[in-house]
C-alpha positions as a Markdown table, in Angstrom:
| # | Residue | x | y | z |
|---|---|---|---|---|
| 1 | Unk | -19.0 | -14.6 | -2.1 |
| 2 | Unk | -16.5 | -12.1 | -0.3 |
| 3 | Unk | -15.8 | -9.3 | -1.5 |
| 4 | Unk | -12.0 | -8.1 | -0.8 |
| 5 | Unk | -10.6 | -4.2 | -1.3 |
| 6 | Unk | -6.9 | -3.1 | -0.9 |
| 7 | Unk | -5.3 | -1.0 | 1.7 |
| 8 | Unk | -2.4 | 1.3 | 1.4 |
| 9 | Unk | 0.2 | 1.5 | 4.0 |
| 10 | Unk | -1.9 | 3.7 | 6.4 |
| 11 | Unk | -4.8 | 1.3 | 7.2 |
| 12 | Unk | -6.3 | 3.4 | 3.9 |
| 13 | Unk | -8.2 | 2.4 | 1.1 |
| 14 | Unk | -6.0 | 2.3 | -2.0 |
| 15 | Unk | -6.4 | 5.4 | -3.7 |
| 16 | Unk | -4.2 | 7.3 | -6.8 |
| 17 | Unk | -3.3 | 10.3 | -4.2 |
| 18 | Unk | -2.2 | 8.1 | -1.9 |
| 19 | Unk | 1.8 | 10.3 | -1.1 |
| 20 | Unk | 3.5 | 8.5 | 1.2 |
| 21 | Unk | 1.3 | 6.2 | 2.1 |
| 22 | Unk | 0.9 | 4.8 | -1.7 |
| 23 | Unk | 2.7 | 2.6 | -3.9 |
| 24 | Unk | 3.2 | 5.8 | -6.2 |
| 25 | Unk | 1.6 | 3.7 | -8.9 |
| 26 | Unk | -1.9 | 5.6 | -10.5 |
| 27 | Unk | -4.7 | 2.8 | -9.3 |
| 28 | Unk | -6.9 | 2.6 | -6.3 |
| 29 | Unk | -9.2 | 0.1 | -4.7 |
| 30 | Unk | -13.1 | -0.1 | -5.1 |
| 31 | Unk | -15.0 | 0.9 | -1.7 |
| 32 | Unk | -18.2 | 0.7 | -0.6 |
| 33 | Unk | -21.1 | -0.8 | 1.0 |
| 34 | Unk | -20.3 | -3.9 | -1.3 |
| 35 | Unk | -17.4 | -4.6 | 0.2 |
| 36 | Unk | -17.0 | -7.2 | 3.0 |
| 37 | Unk | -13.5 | -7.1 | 4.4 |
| 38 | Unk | -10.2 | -4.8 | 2.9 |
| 39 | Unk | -7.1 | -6.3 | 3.6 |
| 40 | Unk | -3.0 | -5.1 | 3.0 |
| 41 | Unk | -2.9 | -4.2 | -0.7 |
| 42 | Unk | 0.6 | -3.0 | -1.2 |
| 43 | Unk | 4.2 | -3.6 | -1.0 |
| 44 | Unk | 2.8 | -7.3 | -0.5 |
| 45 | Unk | 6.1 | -10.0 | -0.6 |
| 46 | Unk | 5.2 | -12.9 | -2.9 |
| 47 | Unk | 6.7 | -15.2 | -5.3 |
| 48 | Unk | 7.9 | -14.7 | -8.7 |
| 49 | Unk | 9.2 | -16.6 | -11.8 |
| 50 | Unk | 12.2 | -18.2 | -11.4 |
| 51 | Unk | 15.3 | -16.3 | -12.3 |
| 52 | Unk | 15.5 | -13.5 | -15.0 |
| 53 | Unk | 12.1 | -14.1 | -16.3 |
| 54 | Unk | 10.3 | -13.3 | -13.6 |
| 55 | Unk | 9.8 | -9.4 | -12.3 |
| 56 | Unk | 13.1 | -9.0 | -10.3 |
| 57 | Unk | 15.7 | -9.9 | -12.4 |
| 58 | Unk | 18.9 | -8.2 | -12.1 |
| 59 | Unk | 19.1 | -5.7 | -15.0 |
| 60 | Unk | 16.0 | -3.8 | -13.4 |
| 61 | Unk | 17.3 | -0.5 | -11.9 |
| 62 | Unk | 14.3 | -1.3 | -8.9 |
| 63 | Unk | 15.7 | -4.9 | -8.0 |
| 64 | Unk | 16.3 | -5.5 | -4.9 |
| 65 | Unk | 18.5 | -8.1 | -3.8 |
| 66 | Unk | 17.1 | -8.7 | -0.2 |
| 67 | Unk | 14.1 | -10.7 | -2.1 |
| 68 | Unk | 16.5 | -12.3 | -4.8 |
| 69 | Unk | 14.8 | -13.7 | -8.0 |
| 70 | Unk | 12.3 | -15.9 | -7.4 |
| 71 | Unk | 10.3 | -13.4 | -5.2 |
| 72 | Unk | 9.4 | -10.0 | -5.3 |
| 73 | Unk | 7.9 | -7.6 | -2.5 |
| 74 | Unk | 6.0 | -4.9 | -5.0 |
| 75 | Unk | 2.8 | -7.3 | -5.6 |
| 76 | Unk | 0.0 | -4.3 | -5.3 |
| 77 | Unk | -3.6 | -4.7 | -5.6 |
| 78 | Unk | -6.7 | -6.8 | -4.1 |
| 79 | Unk | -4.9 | -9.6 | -6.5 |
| 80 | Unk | -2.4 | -9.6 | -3.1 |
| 81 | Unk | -5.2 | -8.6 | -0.7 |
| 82 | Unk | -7.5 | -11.5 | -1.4 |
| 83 | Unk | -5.1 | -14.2 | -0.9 |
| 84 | Unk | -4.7 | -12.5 | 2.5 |
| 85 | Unk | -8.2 | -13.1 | 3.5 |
| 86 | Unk | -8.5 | -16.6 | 1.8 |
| 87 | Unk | -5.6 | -17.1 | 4.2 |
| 88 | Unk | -7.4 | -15.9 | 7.1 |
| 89 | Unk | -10.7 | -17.6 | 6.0 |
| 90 | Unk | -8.4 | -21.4 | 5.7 |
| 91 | Unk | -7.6 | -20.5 | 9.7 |
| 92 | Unk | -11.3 | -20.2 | 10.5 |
| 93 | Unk | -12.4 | -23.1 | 8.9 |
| 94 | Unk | -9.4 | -24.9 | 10.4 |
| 95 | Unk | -10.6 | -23.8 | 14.1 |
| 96 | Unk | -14.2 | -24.5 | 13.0 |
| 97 | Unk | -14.6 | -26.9 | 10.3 |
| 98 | Unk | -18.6 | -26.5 | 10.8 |
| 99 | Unk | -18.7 | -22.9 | 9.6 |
| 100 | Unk | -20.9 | -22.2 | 6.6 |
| 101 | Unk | -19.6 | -19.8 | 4.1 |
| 102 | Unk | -22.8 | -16.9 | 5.3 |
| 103 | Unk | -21.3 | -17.5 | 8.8 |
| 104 | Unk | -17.5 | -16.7 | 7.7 |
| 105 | Unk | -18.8 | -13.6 | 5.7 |
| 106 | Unk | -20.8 | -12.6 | 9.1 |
| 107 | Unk | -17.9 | -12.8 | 11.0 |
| 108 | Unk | -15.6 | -10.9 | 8.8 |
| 109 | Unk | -18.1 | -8.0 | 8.0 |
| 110 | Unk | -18.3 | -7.9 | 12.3 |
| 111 | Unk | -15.7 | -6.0 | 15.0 |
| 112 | Unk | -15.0 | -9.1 | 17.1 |
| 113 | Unk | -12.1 | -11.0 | 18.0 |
| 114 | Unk | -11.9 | -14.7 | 17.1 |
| 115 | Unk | -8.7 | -16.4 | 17.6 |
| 116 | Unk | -6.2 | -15.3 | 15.5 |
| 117 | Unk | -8.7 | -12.9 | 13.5 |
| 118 | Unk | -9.6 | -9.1 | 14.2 |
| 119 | Unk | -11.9 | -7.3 | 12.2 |
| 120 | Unk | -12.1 | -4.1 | 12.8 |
| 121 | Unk | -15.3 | -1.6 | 12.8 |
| 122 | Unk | -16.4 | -0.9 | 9.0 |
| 123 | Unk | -15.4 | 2.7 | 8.2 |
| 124 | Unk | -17.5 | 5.1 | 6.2 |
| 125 | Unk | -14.7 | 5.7 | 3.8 |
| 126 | Unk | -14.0 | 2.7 | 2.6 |
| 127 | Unk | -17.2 | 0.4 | 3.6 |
| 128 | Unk | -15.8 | -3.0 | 4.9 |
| 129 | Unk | -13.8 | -4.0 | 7.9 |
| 130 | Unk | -10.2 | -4.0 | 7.9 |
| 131 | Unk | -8.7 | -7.3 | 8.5 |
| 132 | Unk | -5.7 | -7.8 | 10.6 |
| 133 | Unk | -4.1 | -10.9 | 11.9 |
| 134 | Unk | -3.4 | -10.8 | 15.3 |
């Protein structure tokens, strides 16, 4: 198992004081030694429902136009950052189809570069390495 926390815009864990760097919604990521790997947990672009059922639909003083209807780019939470990793995790496996899932949890809780993945040192605020795809 991986465990996944959410980032704010400033490389941050996801905190409700977050200002500027926040989604000015009142929720904030889990942290800690637990964690394996925190990736991009706000402001994340990602489909919607179709048309007005969805969450942009037209009548919403927030919509915005440049994602249209059938996408939205206000997904927040590690429900967005996880999918980021499992992203990331899919590109390992397809560079190394031999990796067991204790060596693709190593390699994400480690600062090295492997191809298209960089995880970064794990910081004492938040417990996990930051992913970043580079």
């Amino acid at each position: 198992m991986i465990s996944v926390g959410a980032l704010n815009l400033c490389d941050q864990r996801k905190n409700p004081l977050d200002g500027i760097c926040g989604d000015g919604i009142n929720w904030g990521s889990n942290y800690g030694t637990a964690l394996d790997v925190m990736a991009a947990g706000v402001y994340l672009t990602t489909t919607d429902i179709m048309g007005e059922y969805g969450y942009s639909y037209t009548a919403d003083p927030n919509y915005d136009p440049a994602y249209g209807l059938d996408y939205t780019g206000y997904m927040n939470g590690t429900s967005g950052a996880t999918p980021i990793v499992s992203g990331v995790v899919g590109l390992m496996l397809s560079v190394n189809t031999n990796m067991t899932p204790a060596h693709v949890q190593e390699i994400l809780q480690k600062p090295q570069t492997i191809s298209a993945l960089q995880a970064g040192t794990k910081k004492p605020a938040t417990g996990a390495s930051m992913l970043s795809m580079r």
